[in-house]
N, C-alpha and C positions, 0 to 999 in steps of 0.2 A: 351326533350325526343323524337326519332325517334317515327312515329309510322307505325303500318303493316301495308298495302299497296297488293293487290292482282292484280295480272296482265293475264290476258285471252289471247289466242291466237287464230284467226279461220281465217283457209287457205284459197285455193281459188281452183279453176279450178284446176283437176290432182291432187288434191292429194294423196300420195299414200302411204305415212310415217305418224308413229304415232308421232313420232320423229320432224316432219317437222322445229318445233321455236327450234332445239335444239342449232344452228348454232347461232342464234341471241340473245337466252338466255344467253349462256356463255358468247358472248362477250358485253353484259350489265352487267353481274354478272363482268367481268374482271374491266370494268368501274366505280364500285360503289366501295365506300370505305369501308375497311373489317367491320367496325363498324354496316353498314348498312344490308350487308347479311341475317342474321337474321330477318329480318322485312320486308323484298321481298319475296313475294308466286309465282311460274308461275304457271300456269295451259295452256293447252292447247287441244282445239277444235278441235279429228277428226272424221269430221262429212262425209267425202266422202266413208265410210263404209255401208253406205244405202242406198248408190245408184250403188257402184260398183259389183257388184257381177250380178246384173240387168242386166248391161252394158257388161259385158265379158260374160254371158252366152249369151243371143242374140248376141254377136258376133261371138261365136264358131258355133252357129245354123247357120247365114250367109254362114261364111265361107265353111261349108258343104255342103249347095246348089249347090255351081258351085266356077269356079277359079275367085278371084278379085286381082288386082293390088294394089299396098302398103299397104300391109296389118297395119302396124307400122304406118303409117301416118295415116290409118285410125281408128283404136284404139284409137289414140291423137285426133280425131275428135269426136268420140264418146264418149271419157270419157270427154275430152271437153267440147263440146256442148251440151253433155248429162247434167254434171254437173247442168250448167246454167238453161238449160229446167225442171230439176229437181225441182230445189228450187222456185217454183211458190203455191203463196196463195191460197190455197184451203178455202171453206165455213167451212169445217168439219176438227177439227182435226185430226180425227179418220184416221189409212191409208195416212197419207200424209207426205210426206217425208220434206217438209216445217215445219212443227210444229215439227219432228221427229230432225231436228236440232235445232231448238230452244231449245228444252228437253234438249240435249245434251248440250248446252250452260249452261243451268238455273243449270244442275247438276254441275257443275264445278264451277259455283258459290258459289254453297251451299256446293261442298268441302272445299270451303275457309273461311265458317264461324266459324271454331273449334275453343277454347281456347279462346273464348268471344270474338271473332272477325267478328261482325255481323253489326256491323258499322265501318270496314274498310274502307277505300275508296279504289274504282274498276277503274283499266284502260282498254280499249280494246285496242290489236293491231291486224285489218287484213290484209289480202292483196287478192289482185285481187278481187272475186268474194265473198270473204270473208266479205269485207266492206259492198257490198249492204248487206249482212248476218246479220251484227251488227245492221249496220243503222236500218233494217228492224226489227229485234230485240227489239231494241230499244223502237221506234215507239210501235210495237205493245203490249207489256209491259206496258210503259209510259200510253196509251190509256186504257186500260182494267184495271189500277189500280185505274185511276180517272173513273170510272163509278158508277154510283149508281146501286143500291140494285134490285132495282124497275125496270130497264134498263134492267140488268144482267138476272131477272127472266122471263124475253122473249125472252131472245136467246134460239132457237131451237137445240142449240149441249152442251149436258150434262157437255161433256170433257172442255168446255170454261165454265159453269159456275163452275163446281167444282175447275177449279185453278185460277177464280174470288175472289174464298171461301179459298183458300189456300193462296194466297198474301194476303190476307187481313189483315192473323193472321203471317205474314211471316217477317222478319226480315230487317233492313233498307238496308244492303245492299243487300238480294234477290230481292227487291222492287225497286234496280238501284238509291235510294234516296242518296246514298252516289259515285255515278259515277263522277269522277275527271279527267280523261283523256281519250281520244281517237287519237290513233295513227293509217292513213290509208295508205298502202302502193298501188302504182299500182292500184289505187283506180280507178272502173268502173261504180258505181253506176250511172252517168250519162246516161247510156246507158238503163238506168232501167225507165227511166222517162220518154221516150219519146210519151209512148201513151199516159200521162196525159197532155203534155204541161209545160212550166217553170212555170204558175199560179198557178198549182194544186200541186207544189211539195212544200214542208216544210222540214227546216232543224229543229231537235229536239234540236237545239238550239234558235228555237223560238216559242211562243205559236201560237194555232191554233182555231179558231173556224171551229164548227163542222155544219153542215147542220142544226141541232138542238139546238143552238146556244149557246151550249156549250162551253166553253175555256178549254183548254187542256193545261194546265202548261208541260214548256219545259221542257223534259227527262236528258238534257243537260246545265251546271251542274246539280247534285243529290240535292235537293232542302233541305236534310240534311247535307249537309256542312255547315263546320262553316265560316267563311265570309273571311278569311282570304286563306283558300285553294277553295275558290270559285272564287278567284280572280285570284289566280293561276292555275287553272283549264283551260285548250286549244284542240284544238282539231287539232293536226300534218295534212296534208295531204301531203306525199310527194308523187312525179310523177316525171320520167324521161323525157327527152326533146326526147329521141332516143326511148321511151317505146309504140311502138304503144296500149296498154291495160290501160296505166294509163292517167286519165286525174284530170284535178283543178274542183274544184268543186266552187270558186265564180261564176265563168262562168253562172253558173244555171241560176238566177234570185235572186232580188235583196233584199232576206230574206238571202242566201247566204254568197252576196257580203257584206253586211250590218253587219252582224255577226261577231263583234270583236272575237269571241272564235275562228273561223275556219282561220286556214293559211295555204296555198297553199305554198308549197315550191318546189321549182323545181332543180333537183340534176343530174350529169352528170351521166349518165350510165358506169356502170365499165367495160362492155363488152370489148372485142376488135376493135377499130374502124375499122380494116383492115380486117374482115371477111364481105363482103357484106352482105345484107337481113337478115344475121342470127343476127346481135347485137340489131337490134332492137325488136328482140324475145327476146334474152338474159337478156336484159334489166329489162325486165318485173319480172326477178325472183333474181334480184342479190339486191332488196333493203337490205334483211334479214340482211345483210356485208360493205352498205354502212355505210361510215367514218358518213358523214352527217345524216341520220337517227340515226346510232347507238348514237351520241352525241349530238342528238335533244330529240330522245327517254329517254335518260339516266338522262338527265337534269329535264326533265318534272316529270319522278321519283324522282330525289331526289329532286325538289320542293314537290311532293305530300309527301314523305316520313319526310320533314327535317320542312317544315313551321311550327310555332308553331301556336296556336290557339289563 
């Protein structure tokens, strides 16, 4: 008996469609056999709604000031860069456009538990700027749900112990104990590390001890799977050879490389070769269509979805 299967989608830099996974949904929905449809949820993350509105009204203020040159090239730098700058860890939930995506993540989970489907098993797929999003995600989830009680009651921001107090009584897969897959496209989280160094970074596919010398059981698999879809359970990384934004993530250090769950796969860019400078931009957005993710992606689902227990 198939069973349901929930799949998340959160973009990355520019986004600007609600719609964005609808290109990559349908051609996975065209690739599963009709029998399966029914037991595939998508959901999808758009979380660049919290930060856009920010970003275009300072820029109309700008532009009022006095005359600037590319205007269009420079939007794509603002919403850009802006993006990135955006999603940085705050101490306080409260106001911060960081945890304000996160929200947005955890509710779309929790669309997907109706009809007694609260130990589904969850895949993510992001892309670009989206991955450190998940990763990030992740991590800080996995962390706050192994914490004790005693711990919890001397954090100074109300908002982190109150949804210490709501995962607690919260259902296996709100809790990411049933997480089965993770697909990254165009994946930059590399780029995210560099003020810790490759010793300080962790992939949530291994555990961690804490300055307190605490262990932190990996986020990656959901530590309520049954042994059989645990085994199955991978984490895609694909990256273009042509993609100046995507890169492998073994590269890191060697909790990484070591990590049978993470594969690095490297995939030709669909771009046009014959466009100078611009394919290697291009690159960075055409995984959504590639042949190879879409039939790396689709397999991983119908392992989550077909394996019996």
């Amino acid at each position: 008996m198939p069973r349901h299967v929930g799949i998340v989608f959160v973009h990355g830099i520019l986004g600007n469609e609600f719609d964005f996974a609808a290109k990559m949904e349908h051609k996975l929905r065209q690739r599963l056999p009709a029998a399966l449809q029914d037991f595939v949820h998508f959901r999808s993350v758009f979380w660049a709604g919290t930060v856009r509105e920010h970003q275009r009204d300072y820029f109309g203020r700008a532009r009022s000031t006095g005359p600037m040159w590319h205007n269009r090239l420079r939007r794509y730098v603002i919403e850009g860069l802006g993006d990135a700058a955006a999603y940085q860890k705050t101490r306080h939930r409260k106001n911060s456009v960081y945890y304000e995506v996160q929200q947005a993540i955890s509710d779309k989970i929790e669309s997907l538990e109706s009809r007694g489907r609260e130990k589904s098993p969850l895949i993510f797929i992001g892309h670009s700027l989206g991955c450190h999003v998940v990763s990030s995600y992740l991590w800080d989830l996995n962390k706050l749900t192994q914490r004790g009680e005693a711990e919890v009651a001397q954090y100074d921001d109300p908002d982190e112990q109150a949804l210490w107090r709501a995962l607690k009584d919260a259902s296996p897969l709100r809790r990411l104990k049933t997480l089965a897959g993770i697909v990254t496209l165009g994946c930059n989280m590399p780029m995210f590390t560099f003020t810790f160094g490759p010793d300080a970074v962790y992939p949530v596919t291994a555990p961690v001890t804490l300055s307190n010398g605490q262990t932190i059981t990996p986020a990656f698999p959901g530590a309520d799977l049954p042994k059989p879809l645990r085994e199955k359970a991978r984490w895609l990384n694909y990256y273009s050879k042509t993609d100046l934004l995507g890169f492998p993530l073994k590269a890191l250090n060697d909790d990484y490389r070591n990590s049978e769950k993470i594969h690095d796969i490297c995939v030709s860019s669909e771009a046009p070769w014959y466009i100078p400078y611009f394919w290697c931009l291009l690159a960075h957005v055409r995984y959504w269509t590639n042949r190879t993710v879409l039939s790396g992606t689709t397999q991983l689902i119908r392992d989550i979805v077909e394996t019996p227990e």
